[in-house]
C-alpha positions in Angstrom: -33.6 31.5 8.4 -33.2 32.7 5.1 -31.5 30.2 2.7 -29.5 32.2 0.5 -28.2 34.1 4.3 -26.9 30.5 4.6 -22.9 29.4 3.9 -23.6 28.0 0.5 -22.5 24.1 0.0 -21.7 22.6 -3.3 -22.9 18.8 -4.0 -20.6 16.9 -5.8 -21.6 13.9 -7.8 -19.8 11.5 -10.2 -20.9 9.2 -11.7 -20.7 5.7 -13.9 -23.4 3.6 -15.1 -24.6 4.4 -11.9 -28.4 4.1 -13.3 -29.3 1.9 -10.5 -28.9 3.9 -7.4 -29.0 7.4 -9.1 -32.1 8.3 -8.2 -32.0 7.7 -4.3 -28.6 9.4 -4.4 -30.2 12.8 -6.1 -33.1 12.4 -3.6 -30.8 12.5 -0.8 -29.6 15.8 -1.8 -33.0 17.0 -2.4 -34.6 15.9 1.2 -31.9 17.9 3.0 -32.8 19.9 6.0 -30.4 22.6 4.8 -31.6 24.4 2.0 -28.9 26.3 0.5 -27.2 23.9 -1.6 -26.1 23.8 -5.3 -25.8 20.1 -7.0 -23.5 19.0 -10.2 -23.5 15.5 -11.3 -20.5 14.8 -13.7 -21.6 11.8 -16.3 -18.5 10.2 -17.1 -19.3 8.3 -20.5 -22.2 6.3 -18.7 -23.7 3.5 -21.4 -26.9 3.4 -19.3 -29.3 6.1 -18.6 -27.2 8.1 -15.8 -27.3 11.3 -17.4 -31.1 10.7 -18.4 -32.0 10.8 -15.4 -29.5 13.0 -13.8 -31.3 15.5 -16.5 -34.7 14.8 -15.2 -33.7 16.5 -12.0 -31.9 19.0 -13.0 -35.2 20.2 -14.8 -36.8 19.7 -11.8 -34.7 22.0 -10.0 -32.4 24.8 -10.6 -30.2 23.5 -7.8 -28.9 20.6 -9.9 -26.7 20.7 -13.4 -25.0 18.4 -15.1 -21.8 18.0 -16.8 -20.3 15.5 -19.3 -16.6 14.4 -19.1 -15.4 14.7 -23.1 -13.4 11.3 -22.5 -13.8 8.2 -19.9 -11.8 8.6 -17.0 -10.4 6.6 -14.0 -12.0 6.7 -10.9 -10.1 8.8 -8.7 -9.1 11.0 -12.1 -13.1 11.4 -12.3 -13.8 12.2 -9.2 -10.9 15.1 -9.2 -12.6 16.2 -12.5 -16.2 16.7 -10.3 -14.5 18.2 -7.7 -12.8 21.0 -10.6 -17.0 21.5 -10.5 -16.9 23.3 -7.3 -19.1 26.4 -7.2 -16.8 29.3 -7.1 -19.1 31.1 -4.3 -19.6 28.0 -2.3 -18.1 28.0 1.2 -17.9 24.5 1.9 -17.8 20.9 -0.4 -19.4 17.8 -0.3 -18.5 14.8 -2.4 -21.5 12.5 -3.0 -20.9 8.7 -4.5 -23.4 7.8 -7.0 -23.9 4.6 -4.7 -24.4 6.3 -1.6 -26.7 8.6 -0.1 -27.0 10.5 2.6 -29.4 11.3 5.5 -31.4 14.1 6.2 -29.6 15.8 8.2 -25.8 15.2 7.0 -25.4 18.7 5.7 -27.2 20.6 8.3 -24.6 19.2 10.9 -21.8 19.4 9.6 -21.9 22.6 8.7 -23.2 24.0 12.1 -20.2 22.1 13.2 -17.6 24.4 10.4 -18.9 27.3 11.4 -18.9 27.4 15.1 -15.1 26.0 14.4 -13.4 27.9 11.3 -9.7 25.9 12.4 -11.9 22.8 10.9 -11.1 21.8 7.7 -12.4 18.3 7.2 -15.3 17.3 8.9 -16.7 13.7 9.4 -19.4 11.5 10.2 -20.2 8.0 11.1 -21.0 6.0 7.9 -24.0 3.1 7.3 -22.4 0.1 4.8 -25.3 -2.2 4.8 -26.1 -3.0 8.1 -22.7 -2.1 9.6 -21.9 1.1 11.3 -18.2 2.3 10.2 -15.3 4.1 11.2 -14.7 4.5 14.6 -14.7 8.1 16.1 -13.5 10.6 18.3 -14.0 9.6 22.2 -17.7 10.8 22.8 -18.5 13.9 23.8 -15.4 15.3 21.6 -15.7 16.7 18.5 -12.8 18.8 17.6 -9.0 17.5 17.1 -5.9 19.1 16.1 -5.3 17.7 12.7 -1.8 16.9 13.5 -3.0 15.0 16.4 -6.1 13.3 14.8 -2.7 12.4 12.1 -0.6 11.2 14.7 -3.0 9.2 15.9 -3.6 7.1 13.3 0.5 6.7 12.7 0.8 4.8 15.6 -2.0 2.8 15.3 -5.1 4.3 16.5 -8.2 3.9 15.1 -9.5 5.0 11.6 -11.8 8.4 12.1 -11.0 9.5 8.9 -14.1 7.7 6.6 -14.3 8.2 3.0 -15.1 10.5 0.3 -18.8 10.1 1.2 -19.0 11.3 4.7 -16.6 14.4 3.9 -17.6 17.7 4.2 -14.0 19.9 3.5 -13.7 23.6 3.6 -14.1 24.7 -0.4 -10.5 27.2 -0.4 -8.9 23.7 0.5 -10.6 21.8 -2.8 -9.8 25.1 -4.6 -5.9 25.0 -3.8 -5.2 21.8 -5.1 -5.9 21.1 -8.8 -5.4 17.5 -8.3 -7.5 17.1 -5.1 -6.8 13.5 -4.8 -3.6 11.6 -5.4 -4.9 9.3 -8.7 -2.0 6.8 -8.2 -3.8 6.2 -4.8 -6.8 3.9 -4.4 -7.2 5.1 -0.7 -6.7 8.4 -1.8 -9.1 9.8 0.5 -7.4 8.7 3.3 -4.2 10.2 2.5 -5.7 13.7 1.1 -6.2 14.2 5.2 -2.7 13.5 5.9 -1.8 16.0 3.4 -4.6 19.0 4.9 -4.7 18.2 8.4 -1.0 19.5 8.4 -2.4 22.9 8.8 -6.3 22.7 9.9 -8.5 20.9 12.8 -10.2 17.9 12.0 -13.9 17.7 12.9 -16.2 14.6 13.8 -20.1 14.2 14.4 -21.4 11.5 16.3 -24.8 10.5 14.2 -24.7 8.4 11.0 -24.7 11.1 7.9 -24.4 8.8 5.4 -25.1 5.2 3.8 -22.2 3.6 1.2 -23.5 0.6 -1.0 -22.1 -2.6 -0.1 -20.1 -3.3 -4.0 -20.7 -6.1 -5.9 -18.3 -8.4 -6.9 -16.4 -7.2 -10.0 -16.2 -3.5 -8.3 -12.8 -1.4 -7.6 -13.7 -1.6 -3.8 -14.4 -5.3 -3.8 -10.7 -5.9 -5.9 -8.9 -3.6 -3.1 -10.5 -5.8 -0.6 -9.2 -8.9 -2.5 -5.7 -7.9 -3.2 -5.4 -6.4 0.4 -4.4 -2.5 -0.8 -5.6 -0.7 2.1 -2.3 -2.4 3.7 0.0 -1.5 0.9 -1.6 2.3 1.8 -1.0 2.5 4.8 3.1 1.5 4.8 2.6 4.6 2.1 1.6 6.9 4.5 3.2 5.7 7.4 7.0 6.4 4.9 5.4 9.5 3.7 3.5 11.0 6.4 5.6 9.4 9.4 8.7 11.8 8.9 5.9 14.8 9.0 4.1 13.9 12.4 6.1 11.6 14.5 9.4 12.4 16.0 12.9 11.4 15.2 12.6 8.7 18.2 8.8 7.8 17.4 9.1 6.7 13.0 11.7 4.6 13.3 10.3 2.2 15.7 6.9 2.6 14.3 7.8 2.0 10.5 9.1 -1.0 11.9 6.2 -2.0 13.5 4.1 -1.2 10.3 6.4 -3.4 8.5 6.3 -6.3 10.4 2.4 -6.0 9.8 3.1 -5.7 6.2 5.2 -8.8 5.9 2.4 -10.7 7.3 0.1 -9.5 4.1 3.0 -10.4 1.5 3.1 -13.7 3.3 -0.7 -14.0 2.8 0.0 -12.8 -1.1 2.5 -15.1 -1.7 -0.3 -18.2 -0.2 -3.5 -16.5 -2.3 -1.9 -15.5 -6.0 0.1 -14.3 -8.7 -2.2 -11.0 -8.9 -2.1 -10.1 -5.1 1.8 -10.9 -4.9 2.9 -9.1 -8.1 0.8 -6.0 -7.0 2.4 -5.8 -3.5 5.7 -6.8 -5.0 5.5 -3.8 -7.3 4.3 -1.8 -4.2 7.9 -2.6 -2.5 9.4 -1.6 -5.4 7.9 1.9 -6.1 8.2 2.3 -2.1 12.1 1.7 -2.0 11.9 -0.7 -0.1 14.3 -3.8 -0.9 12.4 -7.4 -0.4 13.6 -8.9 3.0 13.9 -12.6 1.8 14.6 -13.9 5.7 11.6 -12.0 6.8 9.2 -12.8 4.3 10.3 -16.4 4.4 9.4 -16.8 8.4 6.0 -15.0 8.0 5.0 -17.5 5.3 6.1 -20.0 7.3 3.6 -18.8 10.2 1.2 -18.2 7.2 1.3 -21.4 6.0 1.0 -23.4 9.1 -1.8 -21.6 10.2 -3.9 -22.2 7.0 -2.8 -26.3 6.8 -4.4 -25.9 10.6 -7.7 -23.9 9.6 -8.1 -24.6 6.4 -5.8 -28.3 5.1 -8.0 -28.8 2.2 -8.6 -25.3 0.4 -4.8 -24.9 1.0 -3.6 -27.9 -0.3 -5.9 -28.0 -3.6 -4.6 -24.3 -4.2 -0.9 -26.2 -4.0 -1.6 -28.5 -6.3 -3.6 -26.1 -8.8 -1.1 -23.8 -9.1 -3.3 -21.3 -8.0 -0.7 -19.9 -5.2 2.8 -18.1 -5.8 4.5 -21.0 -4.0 3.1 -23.3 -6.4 4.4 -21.7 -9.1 7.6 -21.1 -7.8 8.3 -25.0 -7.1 6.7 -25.7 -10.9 9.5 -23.7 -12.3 12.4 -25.3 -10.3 10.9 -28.8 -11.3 10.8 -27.2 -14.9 14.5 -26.5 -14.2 15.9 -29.6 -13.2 14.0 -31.5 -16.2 15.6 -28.9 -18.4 19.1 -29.8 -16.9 18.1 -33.4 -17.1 17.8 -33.2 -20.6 
């Protein structure tokens, strides 16, 4: 077939210092199957040689510009500025991390999958993190889901089919209606962005890995989520401000009270770890409504606690006495107290 008789599908690329990686990611794009692609990598500030050799390629090929942002920008604010790059012809999107790649065949299949079903607006993949297949998806051989059931599902505690940014493929007039594509306030943005467009489309998923995402390193935005447990903090936000939208009147409360009780178990955990995972969550509460439940909290660290003495007596006990946990620092200021008063 003719590529230009092909849907046309716009690559989507930004970047950091992403020097490292770069290259594989660009070759990805270029050892598609399906030909009729256009590629923009946006540079945002990089210090290292990202936009050298994002220029190389585009040289190389027609297929591939680049764009500079003017100023540095936050992740998620970046990535809504690459997806602003959207070809205006193009018929479907695909966001592309700088660390991640993807395989051969990603684009042909998921776009023979959006065009035998038009209701799809979000299609999906399996993902490759290092040696680990993610997400799980639909039950095999199914492949098609009404997005308000795919949305449902995950509400009252299915599975996660949803993936990330990386194994996305999304219907271009739905990046097009939203100037803001992702919610910037949101580090699991891409997780609620489907909440917000499976109201009115299908959800799609193809079972192959499409797509490899880097394992981070230490000092990464992923790797800090992971450490101050946000995913959890997300998912009370959808289930208060998607819950309403999906369940019914007899399904949210009883489920919001079920993700609660989950939640209380990771304050707990925040309130044993650290200062910067409990003043995160406890600002979390806060922009959430939600008034601090002393009784509740008080029994999960209790549970918390007693379980780390059992598993782990001497890491626990050094971060007592180190001050290193919240409760540590709450009994140094009531000892603080009392000498004041002493005195």
């Amino acid at each position: 077939m003719n590529p230009s008789s092909q849907p046309l599908v716009s690559v989507l690329t930004p970047v950091y210092n992403g020097e490292e990686y770069l290259a594989e990611c660009i070759e990805s794009v270029l050892g598609q199957t399906y030909r009729n692609w256009d590629y923009t990598i946006v540079n945002n500030c990089s210090t290292d040689r990202s936009e050298e050799i994002a220029r190389r390629y585009a040289a190389r090929d027609t297929r591939i510009r680049v764009r500079n942002n003017q100023d540095f920008l936050p992740p998620v604010a970046s990535h809504n500025t690459a997806l602003r790059q959207l070809s205006p012809t193009a018929d479907y999107c695909k966001l592309l991390f700088a660390d991640d790649f993807l395989f051969p065949e990603c684009l042909e299949k998921m776009v023979a999958l959006m065009e035998k079903h038009p209701s799809v607006g979000i299609v999906s993949s399996y993902g490759l993190q290092g040696n680990e297949v993610m997400w799980t998806g639909l039950p095999f051989p199914s492949t098609v889901v009404s997005g308000r059931d795919v949305c449902r599902m995950r509400l009252l505690n299915g599975p996660y089919i949803f993936g990330t940014g990386t194994t996305h493929m999304i219907r271009a007039d739905l990046v097009r209606s939203r100037d803001r594509f992702y919610n910037e306030s949101n580090l699991h943005c891409d997780s609620e962005v489907c909440f917000q467009i499976l109201k009115t489309c299908d959800f799609g998923f193809i079972h192959q890995i499409l797509s490899y995402t880097r394992e981070y390193g230490s000092e990464s935005v992923t790797t800090r989520a992971g450490r101050l447990h946000t995913l959890e903090a997300a998912t009370l936000y959808e289930m208060i401000t998607y819950g309403p939208i999906y369940l019914s009147a007899e399904e949210y409360p009883a489920a919001l009270e079920a993700e609660l009780d989950d939640y209380y178990v990771h304050l707990a955990h925040s309130v044993l770890e650290g200062n910067e995972s409990w003043n995160f969550h406890s600002k979390k509460m806060a922009e959430f409504g939600l008034p601090l439940d002393q009784w509740r909290l008080a029994k999960a660290v209790l549970v918390k606690a007693a379980k780390a003495l059992w598993l782990h007596p001497k890491r626990t006990i050094e971060r007592l006495l180190t001050g290193k946990s919240v409760v540590s620092g709450r009994l140094g200021s009531v000892a603080a107290g009392q000498r004041s008063a002493a005195d």
